[in-house]
TORTORKOL-140721 format. One line per field, with one value per residue (C-alpha): chain; x, y, z. Coordinates in steps of 0.5 Angstrom, whole numbers. Layout:
REM residues N
chain <- [A:...]
X <- [X:...]
Y <- [Y:...]
Z <- [Z:...]
REM end
This chain:
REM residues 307
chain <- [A:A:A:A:A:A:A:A:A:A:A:A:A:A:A:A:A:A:A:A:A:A:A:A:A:A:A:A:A:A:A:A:A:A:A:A:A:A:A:A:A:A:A:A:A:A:A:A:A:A:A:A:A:A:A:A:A:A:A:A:A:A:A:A:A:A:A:A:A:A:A:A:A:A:A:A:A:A:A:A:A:A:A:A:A:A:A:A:A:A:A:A:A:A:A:A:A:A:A:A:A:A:A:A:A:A:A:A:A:A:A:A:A:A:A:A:A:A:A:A:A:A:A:A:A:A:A:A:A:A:A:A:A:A:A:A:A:A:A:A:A:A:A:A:A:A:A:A:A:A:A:A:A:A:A:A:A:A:A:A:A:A:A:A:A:A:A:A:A:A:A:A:A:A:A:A:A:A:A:A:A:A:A:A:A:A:A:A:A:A:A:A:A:A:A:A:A:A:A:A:A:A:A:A:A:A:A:A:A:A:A:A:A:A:A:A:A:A:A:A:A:A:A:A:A:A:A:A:A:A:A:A:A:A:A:A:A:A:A:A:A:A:A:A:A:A:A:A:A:A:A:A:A:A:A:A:A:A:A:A:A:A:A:A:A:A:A:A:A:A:A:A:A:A:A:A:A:A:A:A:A:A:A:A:A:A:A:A:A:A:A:A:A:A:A:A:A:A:A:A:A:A:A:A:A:A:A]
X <- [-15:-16:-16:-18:-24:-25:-22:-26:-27:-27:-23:-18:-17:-19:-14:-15:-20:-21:-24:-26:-26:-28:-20:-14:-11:-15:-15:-8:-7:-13:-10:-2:-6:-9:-2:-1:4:1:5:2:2:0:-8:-9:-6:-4:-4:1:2:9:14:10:10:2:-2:-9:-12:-12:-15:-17:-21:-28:-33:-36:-34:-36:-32:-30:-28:-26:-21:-21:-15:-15:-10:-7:-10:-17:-17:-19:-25:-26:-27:-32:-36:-36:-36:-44:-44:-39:-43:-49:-46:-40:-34:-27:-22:-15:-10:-11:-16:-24:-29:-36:-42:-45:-54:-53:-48:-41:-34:-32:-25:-23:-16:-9:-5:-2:-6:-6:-12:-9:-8:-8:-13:-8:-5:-8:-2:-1:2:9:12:16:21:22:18:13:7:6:10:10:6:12:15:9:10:5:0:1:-4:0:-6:-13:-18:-24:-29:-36:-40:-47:-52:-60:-61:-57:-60:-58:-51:-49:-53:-47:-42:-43:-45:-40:-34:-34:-35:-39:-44:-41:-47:-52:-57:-65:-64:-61:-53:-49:-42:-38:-31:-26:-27:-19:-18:-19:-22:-30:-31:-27:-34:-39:-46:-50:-57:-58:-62:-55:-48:-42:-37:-39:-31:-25:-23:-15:-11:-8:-5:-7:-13:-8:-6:-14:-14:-8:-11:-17:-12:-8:-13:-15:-9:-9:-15:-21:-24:-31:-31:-34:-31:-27:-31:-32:-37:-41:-40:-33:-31:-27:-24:-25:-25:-28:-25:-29:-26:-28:-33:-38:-35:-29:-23:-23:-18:-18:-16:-17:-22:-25:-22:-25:-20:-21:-25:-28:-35:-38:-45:-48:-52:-58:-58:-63:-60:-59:-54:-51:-48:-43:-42:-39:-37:-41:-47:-46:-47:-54:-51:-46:-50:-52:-49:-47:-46:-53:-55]
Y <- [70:69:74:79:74:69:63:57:53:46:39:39:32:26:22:15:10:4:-3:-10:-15:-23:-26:-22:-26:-26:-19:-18:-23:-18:-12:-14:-17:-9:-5:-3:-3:-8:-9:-14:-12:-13:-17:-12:-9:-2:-1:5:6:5:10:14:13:15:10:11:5:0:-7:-11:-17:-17:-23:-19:-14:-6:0:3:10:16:21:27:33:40:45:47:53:51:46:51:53:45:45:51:48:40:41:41:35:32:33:29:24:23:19:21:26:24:30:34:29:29:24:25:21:23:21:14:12:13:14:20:23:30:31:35:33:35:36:31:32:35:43:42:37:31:31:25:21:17:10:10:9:3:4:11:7:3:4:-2:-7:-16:-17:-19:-12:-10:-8:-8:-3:1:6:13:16:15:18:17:13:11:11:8:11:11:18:21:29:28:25:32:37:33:33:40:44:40:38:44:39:42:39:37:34:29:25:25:23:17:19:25:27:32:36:40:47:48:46:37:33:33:28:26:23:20:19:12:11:5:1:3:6:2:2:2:2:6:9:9:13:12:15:14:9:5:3:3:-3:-6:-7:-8:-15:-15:-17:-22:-25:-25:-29:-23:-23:-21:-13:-8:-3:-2:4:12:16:22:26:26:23:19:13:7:-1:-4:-11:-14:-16:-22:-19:-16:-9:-6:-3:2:4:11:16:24:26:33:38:43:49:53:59:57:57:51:49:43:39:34:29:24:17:15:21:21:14:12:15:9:2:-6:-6:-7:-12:-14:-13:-7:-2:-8:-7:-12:-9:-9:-15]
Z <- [14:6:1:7:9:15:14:14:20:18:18:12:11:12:16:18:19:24:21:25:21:24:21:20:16:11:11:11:4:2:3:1:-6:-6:-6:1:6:11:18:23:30:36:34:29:21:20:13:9:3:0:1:7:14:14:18:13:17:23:22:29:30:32:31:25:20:22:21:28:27:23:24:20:21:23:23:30:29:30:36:41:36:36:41:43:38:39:46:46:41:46:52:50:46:51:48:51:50:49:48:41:40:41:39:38:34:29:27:26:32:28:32:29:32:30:32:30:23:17:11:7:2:-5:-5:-13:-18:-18:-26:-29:-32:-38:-38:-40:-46:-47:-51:-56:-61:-57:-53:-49:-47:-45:-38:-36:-35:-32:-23:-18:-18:-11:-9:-7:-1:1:-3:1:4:2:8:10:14:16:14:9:9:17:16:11:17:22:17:15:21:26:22:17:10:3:0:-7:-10:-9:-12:-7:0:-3:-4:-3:-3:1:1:5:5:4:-1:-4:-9:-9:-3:3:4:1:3:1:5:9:15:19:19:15:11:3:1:2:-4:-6:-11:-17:-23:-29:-32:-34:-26:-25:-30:-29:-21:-23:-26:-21:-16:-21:-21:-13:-13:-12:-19:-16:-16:-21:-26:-29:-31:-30:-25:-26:-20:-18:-25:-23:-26:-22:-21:-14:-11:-7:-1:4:7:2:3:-3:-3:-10:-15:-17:-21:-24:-19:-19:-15:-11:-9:-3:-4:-10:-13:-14:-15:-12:-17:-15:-20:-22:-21:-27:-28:-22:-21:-26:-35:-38:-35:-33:-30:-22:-19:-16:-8:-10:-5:0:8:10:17:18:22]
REM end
């Protein structure tokens, strides 16, 4: 109970995520250059963000690049009334049941896991930091005094799929997501009801599923360039930004990664708080995809999971 009112049923966080991709070595390299805590294991990458034992993603190798699953978070409180309300959705597209977990498919064939965890989604906006100050008297100082940007947490992944309208009816209906906002039937974005930024997911259409890009937080636009520079440096100049979003409003910059899909920088996204009133808008393509920033490149919205 809220406020005297029913709390939602819905999924709190967005947990984790698991990609194949064709050569783990390069991934591993990739995803180091990024920021994050890569541990190589037993034929595939678990992928931390320094500083916290969360495992936000798995890595394996398969012959082609394609996004496996997605785990999201529930209460403990609400893994019998998941249950009530997957079991239907689990019975005609039968995956498997592992303790607290339970797995379904969403329109377009994704593995979907809802599972037991902590939240990890913010309770509050995440404040938007300035770059520190050098010295008393100095803004800025040498490259050389510049660290590594590492990104604290996931943010969001960016999901391709055949039939967008479809994929927010699964989204909502059997996960608990909001729409946020959305642009036609070609994009949509989708938050928590208890309380996240404006989306743990994102929605593009496409001739089928995959992953456009996960996205990462940073924080401040200061760190959202000096990635953008550091992936450079790494060898990834390809990417997009560094620019700012319409919808979400975010900060950005996009490294491409060996495969055609990207790991996003981001920073001061919206926050959605639980309870709170917040209209969805539908708006043209030209408001919807970024304010300010370089023109995409020509591919940005290509799957390159699609045979």
């Amino acid at each position: 109970m809220t406020n005297g009112k029913q709390r939602p049923l819905g999924v709190h966080s967005l947990d984790h995520f698991t990609l194949a991709v064709p050569d783990l070595d390069a991934a591993e390299k990739f995803f180091r250059a990024f920021g994050l805590d890569v541990e190589r294991g037993a034929a595939r990458l678990y992928l931390r963000c320094f500083g916290s034992e969360h495992v936000w993603a798995d890595i394996i190798r398969e012959q082609r690049k394609k996004l496996k699953s997605v785990r999201f978070g529930i209460f403990p409180e609400d893994e019998k009334a998941f249950k009530e309300r997957l079991g239907p959705v689990a019975a005609d597209r039968p995956i498997r049941a592992l303790g607290t977990s339970m797995w379904i498919k969403a329109p377009d064939g994704l593995c979907v896991e809802v599972a037991v965890s902590g939240k990890t989604s913010p309770d509050e906006k995440v404040e938007c930091g300035l770059p520190p100050l050098y010295s008393h008297a100095r803004g800025t100082g040498p490259r050389s005094a510049m660290g590594v940007i590492r990104p604290r947490r996931l943010a969001h992944l960016a999901l391709f799929s055949k039939s967008v309208p479809e994929a927010i009816s699964f989204y909502q209906e059997y996960l608990g997501l909001r729409l946020s906002d959305k642009s036609g039937d070609d994009v949509a974005f989708m938050h928590g009801p208890h309380g996240s930024e404006h989306h743990m997911v994102a929605l593009a259409r496409s001739g089928g599923p995959g992953l456009h890009h996960s996205s990462w937080e940073v924080r401040s636009i200061a760190e959202v360039g000096q990635g953008a520079m550091q992936m450079e440096e790494a060898g990834y100049p390809s990417g997009w930004g560094v620019g700012r979003h319409v919808l979400g409003s975010n900060y950005f910059y996009y490294a491409r990664d060996p495969w055609g899909s990207y790991a996003e920088f981001s920073a001061d996204m919206d926050f959605i708080a639980a309870g709170a009133g917040w209209e969805a808008l539908d708006s043209p393509p030209e408001d919807s995809f970024y304010q300010w920033g370089p023109r995409p490149p020509e591919d940005f919205g290509t799957n390159y999971e699609l045979a």
